[in-house]
C-alpha positions as CSV (number, residue, x, y, z in Angstrom):
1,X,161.2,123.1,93.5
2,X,160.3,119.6,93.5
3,X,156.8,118.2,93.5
4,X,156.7,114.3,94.9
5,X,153.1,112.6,93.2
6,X,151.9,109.7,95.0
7,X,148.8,107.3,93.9
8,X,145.8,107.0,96.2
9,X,143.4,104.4,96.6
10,X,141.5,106.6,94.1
11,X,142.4,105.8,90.6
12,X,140.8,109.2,89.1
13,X,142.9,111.5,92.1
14,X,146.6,111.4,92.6
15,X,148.3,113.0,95.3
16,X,150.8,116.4,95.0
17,X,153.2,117.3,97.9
18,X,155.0,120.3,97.2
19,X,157.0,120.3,100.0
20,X,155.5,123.7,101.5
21,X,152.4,124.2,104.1
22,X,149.5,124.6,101.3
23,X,146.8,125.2,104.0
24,X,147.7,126.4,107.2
25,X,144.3,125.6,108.8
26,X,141.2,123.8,107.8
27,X,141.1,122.2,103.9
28,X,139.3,123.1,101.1
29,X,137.5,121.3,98.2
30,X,136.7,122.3,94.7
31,X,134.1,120.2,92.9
32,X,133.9,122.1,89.8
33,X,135.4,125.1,88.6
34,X,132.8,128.3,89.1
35,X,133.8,126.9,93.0
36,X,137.6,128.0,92.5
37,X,137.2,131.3,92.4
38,X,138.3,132.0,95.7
39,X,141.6,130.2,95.1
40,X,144.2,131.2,92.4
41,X,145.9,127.9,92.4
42,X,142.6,126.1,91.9
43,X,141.1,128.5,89.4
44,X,144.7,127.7,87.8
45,X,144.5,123.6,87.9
46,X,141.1,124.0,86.6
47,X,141.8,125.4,83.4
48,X,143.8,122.1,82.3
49,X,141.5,120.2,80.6
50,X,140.2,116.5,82.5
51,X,140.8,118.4,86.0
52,X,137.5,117.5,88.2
53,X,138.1,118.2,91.1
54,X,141.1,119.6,93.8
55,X,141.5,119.5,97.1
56,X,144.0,121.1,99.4
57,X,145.6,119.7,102.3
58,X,147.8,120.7,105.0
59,X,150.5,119.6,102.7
60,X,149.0,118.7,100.0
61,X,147.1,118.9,96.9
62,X,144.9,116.1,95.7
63,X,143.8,116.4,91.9
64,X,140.5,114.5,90.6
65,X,140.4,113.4,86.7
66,X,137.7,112.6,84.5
67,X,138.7,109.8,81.8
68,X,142.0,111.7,80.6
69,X,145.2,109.8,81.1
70,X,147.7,110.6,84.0
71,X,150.8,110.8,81.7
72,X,148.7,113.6,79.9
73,X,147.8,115.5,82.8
74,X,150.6,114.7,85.3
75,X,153.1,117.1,83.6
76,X,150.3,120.3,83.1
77,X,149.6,120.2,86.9
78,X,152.9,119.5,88.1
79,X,153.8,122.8,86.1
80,X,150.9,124.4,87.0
81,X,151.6,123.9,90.9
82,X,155.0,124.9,90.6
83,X,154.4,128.0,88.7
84,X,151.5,129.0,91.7
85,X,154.0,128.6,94.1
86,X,156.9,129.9,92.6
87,X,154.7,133.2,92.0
88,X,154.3,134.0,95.7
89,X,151.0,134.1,95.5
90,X,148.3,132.7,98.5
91,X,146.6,129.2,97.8
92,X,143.5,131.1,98.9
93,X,142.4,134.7,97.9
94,X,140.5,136.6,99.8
95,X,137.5,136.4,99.5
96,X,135.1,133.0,100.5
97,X,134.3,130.1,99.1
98,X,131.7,127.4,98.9
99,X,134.2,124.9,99.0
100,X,135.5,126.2,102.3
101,X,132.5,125.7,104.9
102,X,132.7,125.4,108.4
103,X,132.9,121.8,109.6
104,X,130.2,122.6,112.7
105,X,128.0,124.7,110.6
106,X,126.0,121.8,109.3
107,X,126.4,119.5,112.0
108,X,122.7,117.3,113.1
109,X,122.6,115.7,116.5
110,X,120.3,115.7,119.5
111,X,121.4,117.6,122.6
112,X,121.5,114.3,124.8
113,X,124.0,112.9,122.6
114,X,126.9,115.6,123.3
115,X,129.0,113.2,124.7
116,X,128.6,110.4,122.2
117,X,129.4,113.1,119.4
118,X,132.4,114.2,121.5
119,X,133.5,110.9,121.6
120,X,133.3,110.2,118.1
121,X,134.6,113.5,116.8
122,X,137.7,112.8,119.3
123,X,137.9,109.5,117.4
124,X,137.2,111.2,114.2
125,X,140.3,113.5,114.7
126,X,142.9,111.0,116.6
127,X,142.7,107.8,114.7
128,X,141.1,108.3,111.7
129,X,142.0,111.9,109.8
130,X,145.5,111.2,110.0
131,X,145.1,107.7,108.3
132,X,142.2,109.2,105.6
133,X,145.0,112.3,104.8
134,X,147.8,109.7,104.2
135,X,145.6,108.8,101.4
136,X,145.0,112.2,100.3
137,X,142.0,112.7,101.7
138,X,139.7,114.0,104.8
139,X,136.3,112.1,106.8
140,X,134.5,114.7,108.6
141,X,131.8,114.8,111.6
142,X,128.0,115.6,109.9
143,X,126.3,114.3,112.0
144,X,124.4,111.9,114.4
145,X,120.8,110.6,114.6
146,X,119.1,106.9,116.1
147,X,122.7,105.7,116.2
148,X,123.8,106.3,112.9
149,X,127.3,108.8,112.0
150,X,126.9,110.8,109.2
151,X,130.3,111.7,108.1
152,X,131.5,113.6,105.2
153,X,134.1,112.2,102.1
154,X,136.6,114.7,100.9
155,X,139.4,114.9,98.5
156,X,140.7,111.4,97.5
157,X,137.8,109.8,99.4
158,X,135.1,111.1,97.4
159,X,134.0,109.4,94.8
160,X,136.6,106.8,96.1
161,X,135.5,102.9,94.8
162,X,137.3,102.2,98.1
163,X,135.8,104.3,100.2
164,X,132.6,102.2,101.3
165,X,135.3,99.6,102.5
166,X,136.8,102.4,104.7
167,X,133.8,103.6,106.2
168,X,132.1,100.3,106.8
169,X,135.3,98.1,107.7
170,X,137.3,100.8,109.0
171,X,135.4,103.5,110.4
172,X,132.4,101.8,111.3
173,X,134.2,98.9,113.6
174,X,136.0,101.5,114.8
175,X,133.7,103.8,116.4
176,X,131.3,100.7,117.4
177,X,134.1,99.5,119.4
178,X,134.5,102.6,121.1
179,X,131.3,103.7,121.0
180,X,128.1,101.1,121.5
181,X,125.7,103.8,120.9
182,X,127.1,104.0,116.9
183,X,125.0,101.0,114.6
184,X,125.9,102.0,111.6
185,X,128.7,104.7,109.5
186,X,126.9,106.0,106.4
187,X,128.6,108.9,103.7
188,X,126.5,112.1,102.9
């Protein structure tokens, strides 16, 4: 099996593509250890020492560091990964997760902005997941109130020193363009 690594804009996260479908549908993101329990491959990469946080992907796993060195940790989670998938065993067990919540479960807007927050989701999904996932990581919808998006940072993007560049130069121009009810982009 070989693993390809790849840097992201996030100095503290790199990038893991194992070359296999890790989720199938959604993403999920592990903060700190007690969440793993409801993946054996995170409750796995959390037991190397200076792993902060994962995420997983459609095809892909992003890892989080604290001040530990890559050269140290690169070769424990490449073995780790490969070990997990070599095993046959599910990224996901079971059971449920804090980590995995539903993306509309939280969701804030007034009822007479549907169509604004269709619009933006639409956006959202079509322009700018696909660019945020490149990077190993995922913006999603949270909300919308007096013409503010509230959008959530996962994976590579949180905690990202890049990521306020994204969502005001990239995001935010992007969606007032589109959209001329949206002033501003902020993270939650």
């Amino acid at each position: 099996m070989f693993i390809q690594t790849e840097a992201t804009p996030n100095p503290a996260t790199l990038k893991f593509l194992p070359g296999k479908i890790v989720m199938e549908k959604g993403t999920a993101d592990f903060r700190q250890a007690g969440e793993a329990d409801a993946s054996p491959l995170a409750s796995r990469l959390f037991t190397i020492p200076g792993v902060t946080g994962v995420y997983f992907g459609y095809d892909f796993i992003t890892v989080t560091k604290d001040s530990a060195e890559w050269q140290h940790l690169k070769p424990a989670i490449l073995g780790s990964i490969m070990e997990h998938f070599m095993s046959g065993q599910p990224v996901m067990g079971g059971g449920t997760s804090t980590a995995e919540v539903s993306d509309e479960e939280d969701e804030f807007y007034d009822d007479g902005d549907e169509t604004i927050v269709a619009t933006i989701k639409e956006l959202l999904e079509t322009r700018v997941r696909p660019a945020v996932a490149q990077d190993g990581g995922d913006i999603t919808f949270r909300g919308f109130k007096d013409g503010t998006v509230y959008l959530n940072m996962k994976g590579a993007c949180s905690g990202c020193p890049s990521s306020t560049a994204t969502l005001k130069h990239g995001v935010q121009n992007l969606l007032r363009h589109f959209v001329p009810e949206v002033q501003a982009v902020e993270a939650l």
